[in-house]
N, CA, C and O of each residue as an XYZ file, in Angstrom:
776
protein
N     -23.521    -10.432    -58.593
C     -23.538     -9.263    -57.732
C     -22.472     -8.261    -58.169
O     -22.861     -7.102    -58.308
N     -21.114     -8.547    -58.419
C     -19.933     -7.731    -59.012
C     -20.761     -7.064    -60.230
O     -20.691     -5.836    -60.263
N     -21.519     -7.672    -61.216
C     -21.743     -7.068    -62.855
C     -22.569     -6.265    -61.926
O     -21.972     -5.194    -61.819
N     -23.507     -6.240    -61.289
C     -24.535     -5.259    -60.861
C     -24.010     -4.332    -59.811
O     -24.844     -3.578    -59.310
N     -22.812     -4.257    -59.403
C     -22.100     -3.165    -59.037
C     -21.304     -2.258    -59.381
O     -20.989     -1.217    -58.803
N     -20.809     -2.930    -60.894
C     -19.983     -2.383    -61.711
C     -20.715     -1.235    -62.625
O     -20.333     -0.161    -63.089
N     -21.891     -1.934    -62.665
C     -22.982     -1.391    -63.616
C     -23.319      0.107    -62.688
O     -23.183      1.201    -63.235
N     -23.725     -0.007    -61.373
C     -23.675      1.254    -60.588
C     -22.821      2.326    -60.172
O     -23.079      3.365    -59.564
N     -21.557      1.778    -60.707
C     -20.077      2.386    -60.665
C     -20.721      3.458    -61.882
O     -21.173      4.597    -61.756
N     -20.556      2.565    -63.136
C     -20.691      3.383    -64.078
C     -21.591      4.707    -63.988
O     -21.228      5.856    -64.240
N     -22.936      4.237    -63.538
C     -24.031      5.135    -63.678
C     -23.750      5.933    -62.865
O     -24.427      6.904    -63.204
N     -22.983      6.316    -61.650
C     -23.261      7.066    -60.354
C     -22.654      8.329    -60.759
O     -22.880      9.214    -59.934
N     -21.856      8.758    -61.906
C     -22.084     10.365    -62.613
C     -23.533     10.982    -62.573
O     -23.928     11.909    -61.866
N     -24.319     10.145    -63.628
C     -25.395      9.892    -63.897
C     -26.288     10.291    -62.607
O     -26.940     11.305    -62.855
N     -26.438      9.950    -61.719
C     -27.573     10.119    -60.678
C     -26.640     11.130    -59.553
O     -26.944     11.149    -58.361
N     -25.439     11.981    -60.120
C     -24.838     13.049    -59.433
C     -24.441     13.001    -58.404
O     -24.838     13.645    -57.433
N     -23.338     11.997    -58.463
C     -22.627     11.215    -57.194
C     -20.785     10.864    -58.291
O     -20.643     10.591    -59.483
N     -20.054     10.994    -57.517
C     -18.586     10.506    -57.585
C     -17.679      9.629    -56.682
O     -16.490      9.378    -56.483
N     -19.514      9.156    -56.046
C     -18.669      8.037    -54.934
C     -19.522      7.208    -54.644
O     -20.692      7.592    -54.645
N     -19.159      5.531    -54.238
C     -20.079      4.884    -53.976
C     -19.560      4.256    -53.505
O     -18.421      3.933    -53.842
N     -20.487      3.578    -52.012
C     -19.586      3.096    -50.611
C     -20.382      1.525    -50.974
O     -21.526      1.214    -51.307
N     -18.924      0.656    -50.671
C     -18.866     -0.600    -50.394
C     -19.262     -1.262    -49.250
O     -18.790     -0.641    -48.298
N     -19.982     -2.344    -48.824
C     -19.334     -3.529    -47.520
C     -18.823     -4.020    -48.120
O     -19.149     -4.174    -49.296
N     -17.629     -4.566    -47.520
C     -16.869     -5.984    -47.603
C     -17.533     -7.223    -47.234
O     -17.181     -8.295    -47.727
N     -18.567     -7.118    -46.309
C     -19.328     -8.436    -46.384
C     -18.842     -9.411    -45.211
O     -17.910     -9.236    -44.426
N     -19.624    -10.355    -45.299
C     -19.340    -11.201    -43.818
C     -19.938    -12.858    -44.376
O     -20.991    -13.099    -44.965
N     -18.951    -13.736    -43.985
C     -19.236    -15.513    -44.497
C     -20.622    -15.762    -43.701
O     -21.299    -16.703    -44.116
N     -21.118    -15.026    -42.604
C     -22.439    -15.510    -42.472
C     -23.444    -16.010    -43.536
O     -23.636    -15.319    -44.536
N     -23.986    -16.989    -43.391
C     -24.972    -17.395    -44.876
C     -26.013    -16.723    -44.131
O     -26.087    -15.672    -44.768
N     -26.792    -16.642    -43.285
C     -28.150    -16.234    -42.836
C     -28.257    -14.455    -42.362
O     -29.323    -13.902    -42.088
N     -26.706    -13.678    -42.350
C     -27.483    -12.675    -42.030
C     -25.816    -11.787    -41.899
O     -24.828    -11.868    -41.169
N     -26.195    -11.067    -42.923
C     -25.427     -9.924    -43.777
C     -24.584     -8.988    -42.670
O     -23.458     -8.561    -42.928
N     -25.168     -8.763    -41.599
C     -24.789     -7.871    -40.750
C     -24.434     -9.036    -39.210
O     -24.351     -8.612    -38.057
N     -24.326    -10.038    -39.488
C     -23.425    -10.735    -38.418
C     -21.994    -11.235    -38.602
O     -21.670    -11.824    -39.634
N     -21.304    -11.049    -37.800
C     -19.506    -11.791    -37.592
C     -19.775    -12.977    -37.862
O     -20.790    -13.636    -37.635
N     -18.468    -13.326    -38.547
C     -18.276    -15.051    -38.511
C     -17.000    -15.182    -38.762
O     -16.344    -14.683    -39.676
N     -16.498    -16.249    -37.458
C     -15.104    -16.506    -37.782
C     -14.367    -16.671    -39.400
O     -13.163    -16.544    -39.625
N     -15.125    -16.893    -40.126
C     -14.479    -17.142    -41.847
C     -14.332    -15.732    -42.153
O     -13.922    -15.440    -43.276
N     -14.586    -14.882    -41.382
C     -14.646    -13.348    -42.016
C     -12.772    -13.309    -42.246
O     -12.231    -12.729    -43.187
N     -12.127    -13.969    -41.289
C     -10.910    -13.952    -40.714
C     -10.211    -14.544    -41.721
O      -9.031    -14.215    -41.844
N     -10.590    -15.194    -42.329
C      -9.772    -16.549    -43.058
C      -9.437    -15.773    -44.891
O     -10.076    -15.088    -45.689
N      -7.966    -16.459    -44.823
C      -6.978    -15.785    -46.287
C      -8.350    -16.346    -47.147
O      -8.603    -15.324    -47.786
N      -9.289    -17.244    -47.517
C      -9.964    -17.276    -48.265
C     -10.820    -15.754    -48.440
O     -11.144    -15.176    -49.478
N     -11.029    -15.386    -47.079
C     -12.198    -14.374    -47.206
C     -11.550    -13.167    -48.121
O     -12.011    -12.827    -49.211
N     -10.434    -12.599    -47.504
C      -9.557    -12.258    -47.940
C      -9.691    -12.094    -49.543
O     -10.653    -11.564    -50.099
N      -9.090    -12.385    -49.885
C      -8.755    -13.003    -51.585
C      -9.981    -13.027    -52.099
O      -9.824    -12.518    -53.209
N     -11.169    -13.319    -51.976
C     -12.180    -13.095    -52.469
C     -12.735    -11.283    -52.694
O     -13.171    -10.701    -53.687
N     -12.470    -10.815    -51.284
C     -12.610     -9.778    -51.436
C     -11.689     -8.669    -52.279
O     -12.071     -7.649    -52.852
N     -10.435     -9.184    -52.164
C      -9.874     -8.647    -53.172
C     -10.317     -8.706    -54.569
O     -10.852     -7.861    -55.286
N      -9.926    -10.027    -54.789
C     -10.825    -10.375    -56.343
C     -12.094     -9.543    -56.845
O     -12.231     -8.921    -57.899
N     -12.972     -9.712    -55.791
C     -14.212     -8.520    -56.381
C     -13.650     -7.186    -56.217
O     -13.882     -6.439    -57.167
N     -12.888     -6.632    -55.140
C     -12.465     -5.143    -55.332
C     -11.739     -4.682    -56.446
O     -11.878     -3.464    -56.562
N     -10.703     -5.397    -57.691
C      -9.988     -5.854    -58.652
C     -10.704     -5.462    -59.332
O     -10.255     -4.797    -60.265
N     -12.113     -5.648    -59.240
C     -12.687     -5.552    -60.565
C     -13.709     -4.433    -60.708
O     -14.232     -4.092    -61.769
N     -13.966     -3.812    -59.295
C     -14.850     -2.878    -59.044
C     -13.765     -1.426    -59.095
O     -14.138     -0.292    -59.395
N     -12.507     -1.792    -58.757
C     -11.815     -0.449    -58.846
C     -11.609     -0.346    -60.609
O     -11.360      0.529    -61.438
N     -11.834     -1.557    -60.587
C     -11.158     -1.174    -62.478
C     -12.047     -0.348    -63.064
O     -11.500      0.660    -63.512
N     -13.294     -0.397    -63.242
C     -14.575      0.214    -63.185
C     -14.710      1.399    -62.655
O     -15.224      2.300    -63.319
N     -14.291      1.599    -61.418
C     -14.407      3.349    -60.917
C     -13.128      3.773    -61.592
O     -13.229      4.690    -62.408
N     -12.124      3.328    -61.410
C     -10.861      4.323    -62.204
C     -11.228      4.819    -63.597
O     -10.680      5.856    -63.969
N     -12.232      4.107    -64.553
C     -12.528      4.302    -65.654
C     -13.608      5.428    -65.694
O     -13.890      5.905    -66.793
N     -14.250      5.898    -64.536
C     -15.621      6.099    -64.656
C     -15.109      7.519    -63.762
O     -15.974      8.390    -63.855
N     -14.346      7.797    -63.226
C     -13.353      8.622    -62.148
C     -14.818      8.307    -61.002
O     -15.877      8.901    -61.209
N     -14.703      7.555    -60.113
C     -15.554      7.270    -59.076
C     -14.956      6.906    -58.211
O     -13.919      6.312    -58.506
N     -15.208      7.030    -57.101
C     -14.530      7.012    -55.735
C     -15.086      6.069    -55.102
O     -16.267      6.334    -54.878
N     -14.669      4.801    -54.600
C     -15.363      3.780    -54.052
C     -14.469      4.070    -52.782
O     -13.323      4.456    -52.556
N     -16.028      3.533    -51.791
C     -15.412      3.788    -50.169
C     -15.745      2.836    -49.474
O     -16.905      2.436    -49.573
N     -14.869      2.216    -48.603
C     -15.122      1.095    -47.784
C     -15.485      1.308    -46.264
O     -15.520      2.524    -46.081
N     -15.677      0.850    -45.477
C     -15.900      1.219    -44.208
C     -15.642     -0.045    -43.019
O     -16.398     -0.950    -42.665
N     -14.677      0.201    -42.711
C     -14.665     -0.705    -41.274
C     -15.463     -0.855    -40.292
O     -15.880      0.018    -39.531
N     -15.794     -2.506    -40.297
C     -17.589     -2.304    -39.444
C     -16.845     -4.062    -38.679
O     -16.189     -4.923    -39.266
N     -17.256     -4.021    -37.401
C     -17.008     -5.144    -36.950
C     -17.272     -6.846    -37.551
O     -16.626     -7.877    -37.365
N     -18.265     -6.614    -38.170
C     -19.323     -8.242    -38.576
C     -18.967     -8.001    -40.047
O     -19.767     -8.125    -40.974
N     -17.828     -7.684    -40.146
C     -17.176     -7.526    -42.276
C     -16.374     -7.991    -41.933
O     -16.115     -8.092    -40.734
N     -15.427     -8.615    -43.198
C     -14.030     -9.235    -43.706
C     -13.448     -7.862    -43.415
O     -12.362     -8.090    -42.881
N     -13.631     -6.548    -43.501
C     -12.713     -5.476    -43.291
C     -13.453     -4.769    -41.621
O     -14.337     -3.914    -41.594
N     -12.832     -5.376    -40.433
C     -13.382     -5.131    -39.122
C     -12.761     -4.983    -38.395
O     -12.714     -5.522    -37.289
N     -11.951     -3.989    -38.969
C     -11.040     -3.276    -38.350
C      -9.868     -1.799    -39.129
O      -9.517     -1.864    -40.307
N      -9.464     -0.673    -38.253
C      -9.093     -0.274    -39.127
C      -7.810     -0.228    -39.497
O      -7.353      0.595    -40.290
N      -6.884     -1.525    -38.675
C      -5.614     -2.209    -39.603
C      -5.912     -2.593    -40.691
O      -5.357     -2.295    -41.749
N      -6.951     -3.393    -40.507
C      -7.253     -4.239    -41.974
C      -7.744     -3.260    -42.947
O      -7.722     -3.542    -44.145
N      -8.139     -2.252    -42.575
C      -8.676     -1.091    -43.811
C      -7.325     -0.529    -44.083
O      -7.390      0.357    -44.935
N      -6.603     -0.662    -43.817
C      -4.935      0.153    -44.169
C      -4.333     -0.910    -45.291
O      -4.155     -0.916    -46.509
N      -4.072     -2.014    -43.910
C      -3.758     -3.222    -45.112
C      -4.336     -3.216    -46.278
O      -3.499     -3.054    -47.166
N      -5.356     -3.318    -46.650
C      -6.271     -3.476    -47.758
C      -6.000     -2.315    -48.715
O      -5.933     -2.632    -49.902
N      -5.772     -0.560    -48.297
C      -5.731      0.237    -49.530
C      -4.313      0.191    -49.460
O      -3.858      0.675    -50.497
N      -3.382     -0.198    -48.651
C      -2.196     -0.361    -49.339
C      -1.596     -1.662    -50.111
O      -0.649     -1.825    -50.882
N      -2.701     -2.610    -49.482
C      -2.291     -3.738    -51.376
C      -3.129     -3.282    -52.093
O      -2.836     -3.811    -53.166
N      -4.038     -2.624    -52.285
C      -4.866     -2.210    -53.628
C      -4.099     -1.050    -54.319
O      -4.146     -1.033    -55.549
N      -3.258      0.117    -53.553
C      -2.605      0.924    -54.477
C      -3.776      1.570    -55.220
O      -3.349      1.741    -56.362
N      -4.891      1.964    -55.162
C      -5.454      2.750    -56.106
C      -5.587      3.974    -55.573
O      -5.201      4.046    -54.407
N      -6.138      5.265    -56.195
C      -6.491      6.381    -55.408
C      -8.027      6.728    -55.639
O      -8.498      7.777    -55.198
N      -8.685      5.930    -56.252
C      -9.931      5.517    -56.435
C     -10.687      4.391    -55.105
O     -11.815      3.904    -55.176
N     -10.009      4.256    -54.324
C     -10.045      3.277    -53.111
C     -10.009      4.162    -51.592
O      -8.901      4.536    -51.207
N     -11.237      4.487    -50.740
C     -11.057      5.174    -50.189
C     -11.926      4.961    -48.826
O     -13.033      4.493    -49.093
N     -11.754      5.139    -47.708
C     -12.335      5.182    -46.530
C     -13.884      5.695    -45.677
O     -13.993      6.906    -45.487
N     -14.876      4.907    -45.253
C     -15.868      5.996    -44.545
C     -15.664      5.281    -43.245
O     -15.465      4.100    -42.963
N     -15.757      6.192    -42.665
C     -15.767      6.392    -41.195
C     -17.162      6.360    -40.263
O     -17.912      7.335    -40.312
N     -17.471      5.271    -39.457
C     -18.158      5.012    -38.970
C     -18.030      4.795    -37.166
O     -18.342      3.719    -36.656
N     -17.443      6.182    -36.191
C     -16.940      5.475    -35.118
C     -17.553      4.189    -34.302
O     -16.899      3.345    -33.689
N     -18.936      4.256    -34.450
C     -19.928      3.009    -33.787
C     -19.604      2.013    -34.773
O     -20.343      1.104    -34.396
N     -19.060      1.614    -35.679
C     -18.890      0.414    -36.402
C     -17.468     -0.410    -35.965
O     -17.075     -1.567    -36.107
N     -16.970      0.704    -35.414
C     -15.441      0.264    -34.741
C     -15.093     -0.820    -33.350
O     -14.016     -1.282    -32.974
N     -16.667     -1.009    -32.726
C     -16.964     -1.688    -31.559
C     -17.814     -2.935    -31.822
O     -18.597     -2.973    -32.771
N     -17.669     -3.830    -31.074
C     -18.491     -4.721    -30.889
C     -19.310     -4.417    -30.061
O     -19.051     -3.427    -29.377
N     -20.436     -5.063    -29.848
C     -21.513     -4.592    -28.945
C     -20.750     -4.679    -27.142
O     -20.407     -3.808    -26.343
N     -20.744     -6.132    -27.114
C     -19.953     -6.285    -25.921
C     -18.020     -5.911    -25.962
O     -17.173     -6.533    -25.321
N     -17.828     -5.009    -26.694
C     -16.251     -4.698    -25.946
C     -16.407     -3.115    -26.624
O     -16.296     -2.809    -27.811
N     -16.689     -2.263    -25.497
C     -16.523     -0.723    -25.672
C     -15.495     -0.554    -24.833
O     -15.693      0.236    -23.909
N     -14.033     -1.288    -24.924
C     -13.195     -1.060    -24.086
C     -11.853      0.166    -24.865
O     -11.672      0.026    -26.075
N     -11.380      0.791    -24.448
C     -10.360      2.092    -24.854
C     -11.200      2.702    -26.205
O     -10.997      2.413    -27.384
N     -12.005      3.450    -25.760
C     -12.994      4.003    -26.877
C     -12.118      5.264    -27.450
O     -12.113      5.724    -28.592
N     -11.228      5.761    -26.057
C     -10.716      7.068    -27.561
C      -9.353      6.764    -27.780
O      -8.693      7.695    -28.243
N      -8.548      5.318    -27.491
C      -7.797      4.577    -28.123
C      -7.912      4.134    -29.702
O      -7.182      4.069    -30.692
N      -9.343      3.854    -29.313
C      -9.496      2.793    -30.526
C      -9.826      3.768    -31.413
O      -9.057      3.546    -32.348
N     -10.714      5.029    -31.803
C     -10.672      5.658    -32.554
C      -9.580      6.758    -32.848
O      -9.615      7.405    -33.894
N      -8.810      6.907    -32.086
C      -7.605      7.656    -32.759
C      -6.825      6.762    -33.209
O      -6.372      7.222    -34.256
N      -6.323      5.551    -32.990
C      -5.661      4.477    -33.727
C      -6.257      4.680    -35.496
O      -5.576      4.954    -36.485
N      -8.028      4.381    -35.384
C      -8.760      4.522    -36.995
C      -8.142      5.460    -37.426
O      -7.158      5.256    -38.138
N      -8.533      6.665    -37.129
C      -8.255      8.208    -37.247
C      -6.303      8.291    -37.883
O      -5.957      8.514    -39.043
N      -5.697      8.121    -37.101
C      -3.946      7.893    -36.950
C      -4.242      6.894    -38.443
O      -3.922      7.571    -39.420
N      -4.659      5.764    -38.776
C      -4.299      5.226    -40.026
C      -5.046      5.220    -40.973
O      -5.033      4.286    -41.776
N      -5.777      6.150    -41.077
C      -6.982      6.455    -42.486
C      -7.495      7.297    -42.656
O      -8.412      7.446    -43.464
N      -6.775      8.523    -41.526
C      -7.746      9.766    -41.612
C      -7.533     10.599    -43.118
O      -8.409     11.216    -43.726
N      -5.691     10.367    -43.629
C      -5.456     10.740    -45.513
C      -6.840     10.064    -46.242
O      -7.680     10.635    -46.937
N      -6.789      9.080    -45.956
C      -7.961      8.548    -47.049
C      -9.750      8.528    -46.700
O     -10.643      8.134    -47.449
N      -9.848      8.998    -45.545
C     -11.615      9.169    -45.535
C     -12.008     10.237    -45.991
O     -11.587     11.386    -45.851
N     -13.104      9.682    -46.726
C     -13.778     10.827    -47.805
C     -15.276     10.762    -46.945
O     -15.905     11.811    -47.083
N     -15.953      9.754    -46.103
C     -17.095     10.510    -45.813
C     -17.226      9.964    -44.368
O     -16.792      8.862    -44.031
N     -17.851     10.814    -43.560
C     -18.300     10.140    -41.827
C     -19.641     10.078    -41.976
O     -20.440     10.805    -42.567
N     -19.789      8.795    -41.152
C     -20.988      8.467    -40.475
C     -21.376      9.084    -39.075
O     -20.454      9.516    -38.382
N     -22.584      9.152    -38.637
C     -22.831     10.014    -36.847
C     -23.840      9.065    -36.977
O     -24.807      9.222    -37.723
N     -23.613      7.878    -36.131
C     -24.430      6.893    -35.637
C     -24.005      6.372    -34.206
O     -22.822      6.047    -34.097
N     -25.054      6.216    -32.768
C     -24.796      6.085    -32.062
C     -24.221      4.670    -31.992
O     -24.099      3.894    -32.940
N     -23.784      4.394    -30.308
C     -23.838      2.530    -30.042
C     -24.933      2.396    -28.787
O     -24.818      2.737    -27.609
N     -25.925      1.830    -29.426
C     -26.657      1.875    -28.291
C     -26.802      1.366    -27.051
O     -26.767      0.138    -27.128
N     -26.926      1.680    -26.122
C     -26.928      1.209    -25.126
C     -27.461     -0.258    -24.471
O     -26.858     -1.067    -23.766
N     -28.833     -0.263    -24.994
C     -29.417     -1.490    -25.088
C     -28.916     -2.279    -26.549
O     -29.373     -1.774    -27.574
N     -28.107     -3.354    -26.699
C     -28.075     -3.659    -28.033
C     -29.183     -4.501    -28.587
O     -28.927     -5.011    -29.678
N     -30.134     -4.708    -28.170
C     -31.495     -5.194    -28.855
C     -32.192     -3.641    -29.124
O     -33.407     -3.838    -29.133
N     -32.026     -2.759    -29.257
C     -32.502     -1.540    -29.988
C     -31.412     -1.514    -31.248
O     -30.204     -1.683    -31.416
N     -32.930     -1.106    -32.245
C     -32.032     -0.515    -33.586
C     -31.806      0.831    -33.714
O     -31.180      1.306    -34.662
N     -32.186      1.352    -32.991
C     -32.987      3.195    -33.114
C     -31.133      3.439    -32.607
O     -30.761      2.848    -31.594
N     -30.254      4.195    -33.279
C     -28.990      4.515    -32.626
C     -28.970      5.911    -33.542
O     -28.572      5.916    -34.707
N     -29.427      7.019    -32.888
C     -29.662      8.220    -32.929
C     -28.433      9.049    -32.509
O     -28.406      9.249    -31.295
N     -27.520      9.524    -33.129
C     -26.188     10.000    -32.849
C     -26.767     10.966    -31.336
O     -27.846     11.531    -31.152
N     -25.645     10.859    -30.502
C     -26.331     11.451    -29.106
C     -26.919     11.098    -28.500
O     -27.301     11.611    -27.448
N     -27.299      9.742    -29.107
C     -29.016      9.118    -27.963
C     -27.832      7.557    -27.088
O     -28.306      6.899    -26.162
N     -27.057      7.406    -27.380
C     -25.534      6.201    -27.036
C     -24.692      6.490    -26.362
O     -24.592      7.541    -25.728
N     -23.684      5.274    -26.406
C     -22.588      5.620    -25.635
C     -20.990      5.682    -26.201
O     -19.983      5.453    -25.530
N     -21.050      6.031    -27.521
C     -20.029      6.482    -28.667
C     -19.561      7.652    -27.669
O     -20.295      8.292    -26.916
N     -18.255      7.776    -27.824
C     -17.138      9.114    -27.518
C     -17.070      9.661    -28.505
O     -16.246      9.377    -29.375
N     -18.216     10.880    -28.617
C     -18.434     11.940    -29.614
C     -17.251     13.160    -29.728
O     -17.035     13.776    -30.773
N     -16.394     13.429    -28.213
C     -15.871     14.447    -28.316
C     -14.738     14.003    -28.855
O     -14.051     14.853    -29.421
N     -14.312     12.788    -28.833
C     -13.247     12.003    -29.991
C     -13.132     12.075    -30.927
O     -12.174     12.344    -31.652
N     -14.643     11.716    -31.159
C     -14.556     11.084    -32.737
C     -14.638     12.690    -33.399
O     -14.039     12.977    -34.435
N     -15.307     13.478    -32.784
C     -15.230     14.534    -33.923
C     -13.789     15.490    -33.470
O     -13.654     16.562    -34.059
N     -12.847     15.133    -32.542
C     -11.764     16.054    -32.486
C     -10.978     15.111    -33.427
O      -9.902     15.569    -33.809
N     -11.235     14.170    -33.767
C     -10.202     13.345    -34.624
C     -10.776     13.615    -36.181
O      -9.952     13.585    -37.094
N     -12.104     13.864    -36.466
C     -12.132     14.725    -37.424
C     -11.935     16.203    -37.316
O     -12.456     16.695    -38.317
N     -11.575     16.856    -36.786
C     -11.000     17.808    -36.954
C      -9.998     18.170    -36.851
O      -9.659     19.235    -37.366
N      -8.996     17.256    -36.002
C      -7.760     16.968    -36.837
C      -7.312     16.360    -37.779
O      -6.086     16.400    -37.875
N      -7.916     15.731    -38.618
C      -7.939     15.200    -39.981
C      -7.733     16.530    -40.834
O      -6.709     16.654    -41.506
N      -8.696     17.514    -40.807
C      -9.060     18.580    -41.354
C     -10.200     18.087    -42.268
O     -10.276     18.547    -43.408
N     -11.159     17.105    -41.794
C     -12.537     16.426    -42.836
C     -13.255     17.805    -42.827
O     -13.277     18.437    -41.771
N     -13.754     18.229    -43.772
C     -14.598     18.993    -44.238
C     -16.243     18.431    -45.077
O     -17.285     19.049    -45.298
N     -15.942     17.412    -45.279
C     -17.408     16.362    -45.954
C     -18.294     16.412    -45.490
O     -18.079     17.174    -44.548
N     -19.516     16.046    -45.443
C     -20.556     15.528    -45.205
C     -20.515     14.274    -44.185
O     -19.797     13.278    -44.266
N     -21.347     14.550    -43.338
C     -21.620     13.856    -41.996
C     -23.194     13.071    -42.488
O     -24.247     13.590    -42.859
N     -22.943     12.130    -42.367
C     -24.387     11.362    -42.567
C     -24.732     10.540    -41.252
O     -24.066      9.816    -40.511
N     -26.121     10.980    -41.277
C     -26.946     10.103    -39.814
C     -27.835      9.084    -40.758
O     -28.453      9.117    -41.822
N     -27.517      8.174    -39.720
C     -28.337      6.994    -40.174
C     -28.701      6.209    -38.618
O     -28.343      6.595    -37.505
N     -29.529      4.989    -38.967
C     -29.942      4.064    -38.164
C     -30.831      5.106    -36.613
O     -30.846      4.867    -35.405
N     -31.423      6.195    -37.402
C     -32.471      6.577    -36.468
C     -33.825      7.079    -36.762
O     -33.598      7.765    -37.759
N     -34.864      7.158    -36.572
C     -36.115      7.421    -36.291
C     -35.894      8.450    -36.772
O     -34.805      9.024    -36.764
N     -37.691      9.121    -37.641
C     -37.668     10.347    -38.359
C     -37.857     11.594    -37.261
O     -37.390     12.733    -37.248
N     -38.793     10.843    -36.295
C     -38.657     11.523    -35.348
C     -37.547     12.285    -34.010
O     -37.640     13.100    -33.092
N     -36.439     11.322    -34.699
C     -35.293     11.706    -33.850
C     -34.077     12.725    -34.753
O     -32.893     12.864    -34.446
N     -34.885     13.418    -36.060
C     -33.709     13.796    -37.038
C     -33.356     15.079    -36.300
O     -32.149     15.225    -36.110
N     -34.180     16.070    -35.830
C     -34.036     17.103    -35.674
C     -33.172     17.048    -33.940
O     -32.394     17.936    -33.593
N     -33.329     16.510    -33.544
C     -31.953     16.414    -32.828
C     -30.756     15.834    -33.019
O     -29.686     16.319    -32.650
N     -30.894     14.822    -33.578
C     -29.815     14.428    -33.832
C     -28.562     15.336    -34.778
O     -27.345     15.259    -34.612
N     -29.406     16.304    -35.926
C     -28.868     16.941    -36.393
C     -28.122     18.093    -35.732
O     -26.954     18.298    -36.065
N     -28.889     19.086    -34.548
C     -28.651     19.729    -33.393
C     -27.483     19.470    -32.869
O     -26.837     20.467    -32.547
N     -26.558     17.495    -32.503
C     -26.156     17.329    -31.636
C     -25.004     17.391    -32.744
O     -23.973     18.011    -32.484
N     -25.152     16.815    -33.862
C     -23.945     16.867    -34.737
C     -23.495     18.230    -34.570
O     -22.461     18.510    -33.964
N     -24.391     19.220    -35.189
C     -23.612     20.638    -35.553
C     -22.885     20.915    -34.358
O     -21.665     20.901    -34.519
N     -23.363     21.209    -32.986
C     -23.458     21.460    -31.807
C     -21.703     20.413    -31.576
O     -20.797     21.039    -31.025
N     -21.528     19.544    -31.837
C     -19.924     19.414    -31.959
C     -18.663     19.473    -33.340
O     -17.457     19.254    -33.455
N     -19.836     19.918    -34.247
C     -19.248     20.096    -35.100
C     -18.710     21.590    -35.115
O     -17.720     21.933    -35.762
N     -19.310     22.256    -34.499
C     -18.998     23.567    -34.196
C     -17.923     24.262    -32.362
O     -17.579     25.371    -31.954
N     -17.807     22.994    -31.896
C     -17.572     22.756    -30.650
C     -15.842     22.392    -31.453
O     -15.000     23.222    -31.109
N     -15.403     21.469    -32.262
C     -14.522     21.565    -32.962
C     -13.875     22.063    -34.181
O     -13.079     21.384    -34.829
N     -14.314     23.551    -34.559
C     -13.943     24.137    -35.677
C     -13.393     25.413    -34.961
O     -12.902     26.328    -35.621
């Protein structure tokens, strides 16, 4: 899996990109996007380093920007541990996406504009791209349509705009039918904070 990421490092000039976003991954054997206590453990750890070791060596060569993202059900699920992590890696090829709905567990939406100005307060120097994905309300729905949840939007985007992020906002995890609002609701605070 590392040679076939390294290999995409290289190419991503090539297909007109200077960045390419990582998971850190999760010890679940059956399912990529679930927590597991081993996520926790110095093994997990060290592994993930080890493959990041070898994937930054690769973007520094290639000038590519690899970005990680703090998501609850990853070895990096949290955004201490995303601090920790680019400050033992030391690279400037090592860099942050921002996902405020990845910052929660389903069951604990507790200090929501705590918890994202804490992210914000220790990674806002290093995020290079945001996500606008809701938390849905029902968590047996996949459809999380930025605006259609219960994410603290006027947070998350006053904390990008005190960052001073200027990037690209990407929606994901919604229906084609839900783009044209969702896009609406982004600008509509993206313009609410500029």
């Amino acid at each position: 899996m590392t040679r076939r990421a390294c290999r995409l490092i290289e190419r991503a000039p090539d297909l007109g990109t200077r960045c390419v976003t990582l998971c850190t991954g999760t010890r679940d054997p059956e399912n990529m996007w679930q927590a597991h206590p081993g996520n926790d453990s110095p093994g997990a750890w060290r592994e993930m380093v080890a493959s990041l070791e070898k994937l930054i060596s690769v973007a520094e060569q290639h000038d590519v920007t690899l970005g990680i993202e703090p998501e609850k059900a990853n070895v990096i699920n949290s955004a201490a541990k995303a601090r920790r992590l680019l400050d033992q890696m030391q690279s400037k090829k090592l860099k942050i996406v921002i996902d405020g709905a990845n910052l929660f567990a389903p069951d604990d939406l507790k200090n929501m504009p705590e918890v994202l100005a804490e992210a914000f307060d220790l990674l806002g120097t290093d995020i290079v791209l945001a996500h606008a994905k809701d938390i849905a309300a029902d968590p047996s729905k996949h459809s999380q349509a930025a605006g259609t949840g219960c994410l603290d939007w006027d947070t998350y985007f006053e904390c990008l705009q005190k960052i001073g992020y200027g990037g690209p906002i990407v929606l994901h995890n919604l229906a084609p039918s839900q783009v044209d609002q969702s896009v609406r609701f982004v600008k509509n605070h993206v313009a609410q904070f500029t």
